[in-house]
N, C-alpha and C positions, 0 to 999 in steps of 0.2 A: 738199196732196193726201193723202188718207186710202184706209185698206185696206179694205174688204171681201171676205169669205168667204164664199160662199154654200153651205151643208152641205145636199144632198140626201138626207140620212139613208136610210132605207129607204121616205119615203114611195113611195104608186104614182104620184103628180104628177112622181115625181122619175127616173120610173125607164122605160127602155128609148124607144121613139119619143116621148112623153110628154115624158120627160126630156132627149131630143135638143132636143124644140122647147123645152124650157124653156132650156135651157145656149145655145139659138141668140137666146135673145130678152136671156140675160143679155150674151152679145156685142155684139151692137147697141147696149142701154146704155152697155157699158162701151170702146167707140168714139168716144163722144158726148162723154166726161165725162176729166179729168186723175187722177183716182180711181184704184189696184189694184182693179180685180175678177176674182175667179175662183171657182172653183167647186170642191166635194169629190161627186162622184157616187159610186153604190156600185162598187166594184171589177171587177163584170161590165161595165160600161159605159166602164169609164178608158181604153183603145186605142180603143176609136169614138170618143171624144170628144178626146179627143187628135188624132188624126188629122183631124176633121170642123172643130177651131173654132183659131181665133188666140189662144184667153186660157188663161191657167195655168190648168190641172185638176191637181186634189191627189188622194190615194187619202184614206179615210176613216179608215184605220186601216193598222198594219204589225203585224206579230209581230215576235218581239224572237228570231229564230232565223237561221241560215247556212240554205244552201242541204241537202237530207237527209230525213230520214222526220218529217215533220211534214205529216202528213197535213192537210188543211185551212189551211194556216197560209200567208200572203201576208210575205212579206220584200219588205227595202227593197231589193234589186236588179232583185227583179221588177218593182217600179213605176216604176226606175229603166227597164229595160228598154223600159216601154212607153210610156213618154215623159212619165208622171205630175213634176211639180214639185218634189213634196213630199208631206207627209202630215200629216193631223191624228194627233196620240199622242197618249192619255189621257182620250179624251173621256168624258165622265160616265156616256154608255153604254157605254163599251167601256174598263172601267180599267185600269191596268197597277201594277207592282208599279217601286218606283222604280228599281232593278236594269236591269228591261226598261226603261225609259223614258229611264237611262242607257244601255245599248247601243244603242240605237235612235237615239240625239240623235247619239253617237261616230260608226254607222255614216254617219248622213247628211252629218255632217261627209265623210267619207273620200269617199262616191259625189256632194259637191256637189248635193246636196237639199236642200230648205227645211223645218225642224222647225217644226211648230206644236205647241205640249203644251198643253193647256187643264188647268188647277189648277181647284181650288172654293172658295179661301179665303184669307186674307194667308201664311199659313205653307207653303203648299203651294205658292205662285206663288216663296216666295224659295228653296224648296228646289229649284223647279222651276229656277229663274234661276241656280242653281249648276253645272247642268249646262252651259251658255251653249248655248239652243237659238238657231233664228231670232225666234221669237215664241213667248210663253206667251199664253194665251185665258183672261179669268179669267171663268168661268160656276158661280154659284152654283147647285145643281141645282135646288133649288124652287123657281125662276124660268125655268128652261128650259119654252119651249111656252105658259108663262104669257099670254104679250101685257105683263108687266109689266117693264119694262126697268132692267137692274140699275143702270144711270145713275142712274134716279131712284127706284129701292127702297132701295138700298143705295147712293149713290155713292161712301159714304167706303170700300166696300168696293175700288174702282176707283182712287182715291186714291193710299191705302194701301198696294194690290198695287204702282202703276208706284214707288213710290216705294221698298217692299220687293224688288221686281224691279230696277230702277236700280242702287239700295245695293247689290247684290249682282253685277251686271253690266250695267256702264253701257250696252252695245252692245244690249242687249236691246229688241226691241220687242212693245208689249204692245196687247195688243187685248180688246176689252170684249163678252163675251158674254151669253145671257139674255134673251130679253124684247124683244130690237132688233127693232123694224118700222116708225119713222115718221124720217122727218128730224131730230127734234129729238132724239129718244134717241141718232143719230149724230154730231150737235155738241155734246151733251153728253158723250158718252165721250169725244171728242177734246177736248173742253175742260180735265174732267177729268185729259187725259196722254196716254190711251190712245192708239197708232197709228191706231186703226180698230175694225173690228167684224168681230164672228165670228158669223153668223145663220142660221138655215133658216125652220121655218115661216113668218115672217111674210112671204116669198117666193112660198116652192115652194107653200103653199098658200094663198096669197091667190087672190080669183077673178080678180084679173088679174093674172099675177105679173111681167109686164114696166112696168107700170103701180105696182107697189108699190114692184120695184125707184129706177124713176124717180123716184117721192116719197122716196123714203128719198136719194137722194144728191143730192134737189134740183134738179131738172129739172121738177118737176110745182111 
C-alpha cells in the first residue's frame, strides 16, 4: 500500500464547490483502493472538508507562530482545532526558514499531527530528516507542474534522498514529488524507496480528475 497526497494549491479546479466535488471524487477512489489518500485544500476550505468527507485533509501550509498578533498567519492549533491531519511545511511555494520548520515539526509532535516537510534536494531532505517529521516530500522545483516526473528525470535524486533520509532517521517516510500523473511514475517512486507520492496538477487539473486519479493508482 502506497501514500498519496493530493495538493489543491490555489488552483480554481481546487477551490470552494469545484473543490468540494473534486475532494468527493478523490473519496470515492480512495474507498476503492488499499492506498492512503488524502488531500491538502486551501485553508478557507479545510472545516468544510473535514466535516463533509471520510479521508485525511491536510492544511497547505502552517506559520511557525503561538497563538497572538500575527495578523494573517494560520498556526498548528488552528488546524488542529478544525479537524485538519496535518500539514504540508516547506513547500517550494511557501518556504520556511529551518528554525520555523523546526518549531512547527516540535509543535505537531505535541498536538499529534502529521508533518509533511517537502526538501528540493539530498542535503535538505537529510537536514529535513534531523528534525524526525512524519514525511519529508522531496520535489525538485523545476519539475513541479512540468508533467515531467522526478522518478524518471532525476530518480537518483529519490534514491539518494530515502537513503539520506533513512541514514539520518530510520522511522522516516519519504515520498516522491514533481511531475507525478501516470501510474508508472507511482511505482516507480515506490520502487525507488519512496513511501508514496505527493501530487497536484496532474489531478486537480486534468479534465477528468477522478479518472486521472484512477489511472494513477491503477484502477484504469
Amino acid at each position: 500500500m502506497g501514500v498519496v497526497i493530493i495538493n489543491f494549491k490555489a488552483y480554481k479546479e481546487g477551490f470552494g464547490l469545484k473543490g468540494l466535488e473534486l475532494a468527493k471524487a478523490v473519496e470515492d477512489v480512495a474507498n476503492k483502493v488499499d492506498d492512503y489518500i488524502a488531500i491538502a485544500p486551501i485553508s478557507l476550505d479545510l472545516q468544510r472538508f473535514v466535516n463533509e468527507l471520510s479521508i485525511d485533509v491536510y492544511s497547505q501550509h502552517v506559520d511557525a507562530v503561538n497563538f497572538g498578533s500575527y495578523t494573517g498567519r494560520i498556526n498548528a492549533e488552528m488546524i488542529k482545532e478544525v479537524g485538519a491531519k496535518g500539514s504540508l511545511i516547506n513547500h517550494s511555494e511557501r518556504r520556511l526558514k529551518l528554525a520555523d520548520i523546526d518549531f512547527i515539526v516540535d509543535k505537531f509532535k505535541e498536538l499529534e499531527l502529521v508533518s509533511v516537510v517537502c526538501t528540493n534536494n539530498i542535503t535538505t531532505t537529510a537536514a529535513a530528516a534531523a528534525l524526525q517529521p512524519d514525511y519529508v516530500a522531496i520535489e525538485p522545483p523545476e519539475l513541479i507542474g512540468s508533467g515531467i516526473p522526478v522518478s524518471k528525470a532525476e530518480p537518483e535524486i529519490v534514491e539518494n534522498s530515502v537513503k539520506a533520509a533513512k541514514d539520518v532517521y530510520p522511522e522516516i517516510k519519504v515520498l516522491c514529488g514533481a511531475g507525478i500523473s501516470k501510474h508508472e511514475d507511482y511505482v516507480t517512486a515506490l520502487d525507488l524507496g519512496a513511501e508514496g507520492v505527493l501530487l497536484a496538477s496532474g489531478v486537480v487539473k486534468a479534465k477528468d480528475p477522478k479518472a486521472a486519479l484512477e489511472e494513477l493508482v491503477g484502477l484504469r
